[in-house]
C-alpha positions as CSV (number, residue, x, y, z in Angstrom):
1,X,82.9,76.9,102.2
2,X,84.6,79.9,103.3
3,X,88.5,79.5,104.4
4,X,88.3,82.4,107.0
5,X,89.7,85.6,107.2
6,X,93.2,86.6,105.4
7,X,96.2,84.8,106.4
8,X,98.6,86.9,107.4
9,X,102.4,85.9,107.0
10,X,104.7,86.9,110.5
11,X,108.0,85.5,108.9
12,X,111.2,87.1,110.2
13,X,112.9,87.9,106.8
14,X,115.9,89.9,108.6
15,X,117.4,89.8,112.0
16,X,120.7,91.3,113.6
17,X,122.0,92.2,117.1
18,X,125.9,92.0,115.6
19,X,126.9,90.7,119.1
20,X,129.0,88.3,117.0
21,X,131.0,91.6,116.3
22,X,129.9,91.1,112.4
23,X,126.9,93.4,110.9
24,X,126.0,90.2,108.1
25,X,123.5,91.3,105.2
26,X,124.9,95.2,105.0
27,X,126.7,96.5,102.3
28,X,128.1,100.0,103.5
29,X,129.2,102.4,101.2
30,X,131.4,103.6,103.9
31,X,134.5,101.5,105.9
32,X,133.4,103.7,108.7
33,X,130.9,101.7,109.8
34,X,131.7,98.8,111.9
35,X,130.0,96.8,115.0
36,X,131.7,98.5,118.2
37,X,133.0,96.8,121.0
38,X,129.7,96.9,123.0
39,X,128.0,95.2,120.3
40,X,125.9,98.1,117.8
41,X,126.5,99.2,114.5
42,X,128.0,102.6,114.1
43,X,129.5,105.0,111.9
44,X,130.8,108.8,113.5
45,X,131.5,111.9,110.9
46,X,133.0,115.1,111.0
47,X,131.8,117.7,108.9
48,X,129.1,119.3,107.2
49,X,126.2,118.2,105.0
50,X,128.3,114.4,105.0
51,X,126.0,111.3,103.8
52,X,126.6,107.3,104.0
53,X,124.6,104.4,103.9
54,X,124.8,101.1,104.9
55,X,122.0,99.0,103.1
56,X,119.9,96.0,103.5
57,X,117.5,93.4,102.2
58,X,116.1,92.7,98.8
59,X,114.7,94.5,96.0
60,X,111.7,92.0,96.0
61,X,110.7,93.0,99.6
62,X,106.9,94.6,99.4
63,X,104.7,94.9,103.4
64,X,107.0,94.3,106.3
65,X,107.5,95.4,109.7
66,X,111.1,97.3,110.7
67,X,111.7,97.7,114.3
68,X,115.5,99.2,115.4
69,X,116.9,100.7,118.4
70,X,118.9,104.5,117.5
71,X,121.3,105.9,119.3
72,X,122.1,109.4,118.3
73,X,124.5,112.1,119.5
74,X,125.4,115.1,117.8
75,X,123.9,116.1,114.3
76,X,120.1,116.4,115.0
77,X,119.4,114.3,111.5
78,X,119.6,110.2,111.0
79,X,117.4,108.4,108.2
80,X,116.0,105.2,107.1
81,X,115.6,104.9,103.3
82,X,112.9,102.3,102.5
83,X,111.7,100.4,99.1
84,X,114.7,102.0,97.3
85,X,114.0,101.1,93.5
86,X,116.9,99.7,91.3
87,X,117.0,103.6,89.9
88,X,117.4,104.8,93.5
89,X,113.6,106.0,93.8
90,X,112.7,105.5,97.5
91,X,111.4,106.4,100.5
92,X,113.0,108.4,103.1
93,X,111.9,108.7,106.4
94,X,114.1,111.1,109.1
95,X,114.0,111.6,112.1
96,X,115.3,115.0,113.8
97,X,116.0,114.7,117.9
98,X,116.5,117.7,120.3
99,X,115.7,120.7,120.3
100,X,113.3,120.2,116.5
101,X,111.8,116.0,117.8
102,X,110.0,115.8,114.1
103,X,109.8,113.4,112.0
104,X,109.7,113.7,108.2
105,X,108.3,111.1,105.5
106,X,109.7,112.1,101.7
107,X,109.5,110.4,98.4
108,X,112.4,110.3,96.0
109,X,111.3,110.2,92.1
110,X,114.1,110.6,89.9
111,X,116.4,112.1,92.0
112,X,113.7,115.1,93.1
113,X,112.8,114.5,97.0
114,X,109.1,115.6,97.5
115,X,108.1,115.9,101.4
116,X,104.8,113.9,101.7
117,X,104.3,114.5,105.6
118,X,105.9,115.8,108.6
119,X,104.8,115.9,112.6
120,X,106.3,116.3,115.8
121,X,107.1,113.3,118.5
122,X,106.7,113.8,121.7
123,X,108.9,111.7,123.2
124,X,111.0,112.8,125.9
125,X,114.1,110.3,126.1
126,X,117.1,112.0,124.7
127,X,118.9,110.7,122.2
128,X,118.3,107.1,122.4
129,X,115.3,105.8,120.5
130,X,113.4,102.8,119.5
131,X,112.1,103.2,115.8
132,X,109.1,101.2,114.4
133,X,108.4,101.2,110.4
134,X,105.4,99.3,109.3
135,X,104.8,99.3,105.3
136,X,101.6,97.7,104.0
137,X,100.9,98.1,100.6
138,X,100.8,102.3,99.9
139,X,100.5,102.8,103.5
140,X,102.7,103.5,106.3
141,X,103.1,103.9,109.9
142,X,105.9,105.3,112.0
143,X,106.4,104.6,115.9
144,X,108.9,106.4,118.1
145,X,109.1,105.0,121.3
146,X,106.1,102.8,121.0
147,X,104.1,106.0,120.2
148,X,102.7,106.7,116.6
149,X,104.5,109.9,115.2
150,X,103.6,109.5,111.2
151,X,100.9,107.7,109.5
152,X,100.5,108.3,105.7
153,X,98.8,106.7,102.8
154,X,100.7,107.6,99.6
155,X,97.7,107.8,96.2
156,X,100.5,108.5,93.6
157,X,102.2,106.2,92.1
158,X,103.4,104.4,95.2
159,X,106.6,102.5,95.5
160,X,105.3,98.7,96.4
161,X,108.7,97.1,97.0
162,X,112.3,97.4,96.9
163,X,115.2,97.3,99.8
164,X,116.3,99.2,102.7
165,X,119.2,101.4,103.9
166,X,120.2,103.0,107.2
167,X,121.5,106.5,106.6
168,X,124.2,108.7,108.6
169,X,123.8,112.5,108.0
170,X,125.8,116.0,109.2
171,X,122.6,118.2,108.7
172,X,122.1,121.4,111.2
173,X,123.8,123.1,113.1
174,X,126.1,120.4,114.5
175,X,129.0,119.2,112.4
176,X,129.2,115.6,114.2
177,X,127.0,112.6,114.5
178,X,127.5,109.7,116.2
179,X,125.0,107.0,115.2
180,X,124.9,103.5,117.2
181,X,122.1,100.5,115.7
182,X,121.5,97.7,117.1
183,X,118.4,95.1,117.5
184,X,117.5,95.2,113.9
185,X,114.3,93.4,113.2
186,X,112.1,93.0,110.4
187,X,109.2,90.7,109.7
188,X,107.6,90.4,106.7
189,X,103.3,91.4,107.2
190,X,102.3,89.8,103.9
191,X,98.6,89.9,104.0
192,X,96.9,86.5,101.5
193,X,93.8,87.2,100.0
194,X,90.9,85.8,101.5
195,X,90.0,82.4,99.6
196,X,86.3,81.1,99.3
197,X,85.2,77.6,97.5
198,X,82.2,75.6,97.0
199,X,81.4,71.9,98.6
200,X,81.2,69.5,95.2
């Protein structure tokens, strides 16, 4: 008797709008970011080529489903660093607004970031964005705006689990960025292997 097709888990394993005024589960590496007074997480710099992160989740977490809203204003670069390894291999996915709208995917071994794909977005809402990150197994999918901008299937040695971080960058030509999250979302996409049996 077969037991149908794969179960497929839909289990929120993360959630946070910080309109309690308190961004639980993120450990910053920076006391500039705080929840604002309208309710996002944010973090401003001044300067040039100036990196923090704020990270989340476990080490343990493998396929899963990151949705975010973005606000940014100033530098052209903001990041999301996904499956970072205990030895800070990752994933790094950015995301460059007006005038580039491109979109990067890069994998960190040792240090050494290697670019795996990049593409252009056509989205035209300035600034403010809604960000989708879907990673099942070796692939991965990026939406902007409900509209796929990356899709990529890494062959190499991929990295099948680890945590997450949201990333504040100075890149460009702009010396500033202000970055405002909020409406953080992720749900694990475990897929179970299809199960068959026999009657006794």
């Amino acid at each position: 008797t077969s037991f149908g097709p794969a179960a497929r888990s839909q289990d929120i394993i993360f959630e946070e709008n910080f309109d309690d005024g308190v961004a639980d589960g993120f450990e910053p590496d920076s006391p500039l970011w705080h929840v604002n007074d309208s309710g996002q997480y944010e973090i401003e710099h001044w300067g040039y080529g100036i990196r923090s992160s704020s990270y989340f989740g476990q080490y343990l977490w493998n396929d899963f489903h990151l949705s975010l809203d973005l606000l940014i204003q100033g530098s052209v670069h903001s990041i999301i660093d996904f499956r970072i390894q205990e030895n800070d291999n990752m994933y790094t996915f950015i995301l460059r607004d007006k005038p580039y709208r491109d979109v990067f995917l890069f994998k960190v071994i040792d240090g050494v970031r290697h670019q795996l794909k990049s593409a252009e977005f056509s989205s035209t809402i300035p600034s403010q964005h809604h960000i989708e990150l879907i990673a099942q197994k070796n692939h991965f999918r990026f939406m902007v705006d409900d509209e796929l901008a990356l899709e990529h299937t890494d062959q190499d040695s991929p990295f099948l689990s680890g945590r997450q971080a949201l990333i504040s960058f100075t890149g460009g030509v702009a010396q500033h960025q202000l970055l405002q999250v909020d409406n953080i979302k992720v749900v694990s996409t475990i897929v179970s292997p299809e199960t068959t049996a026999e009657d006794q």
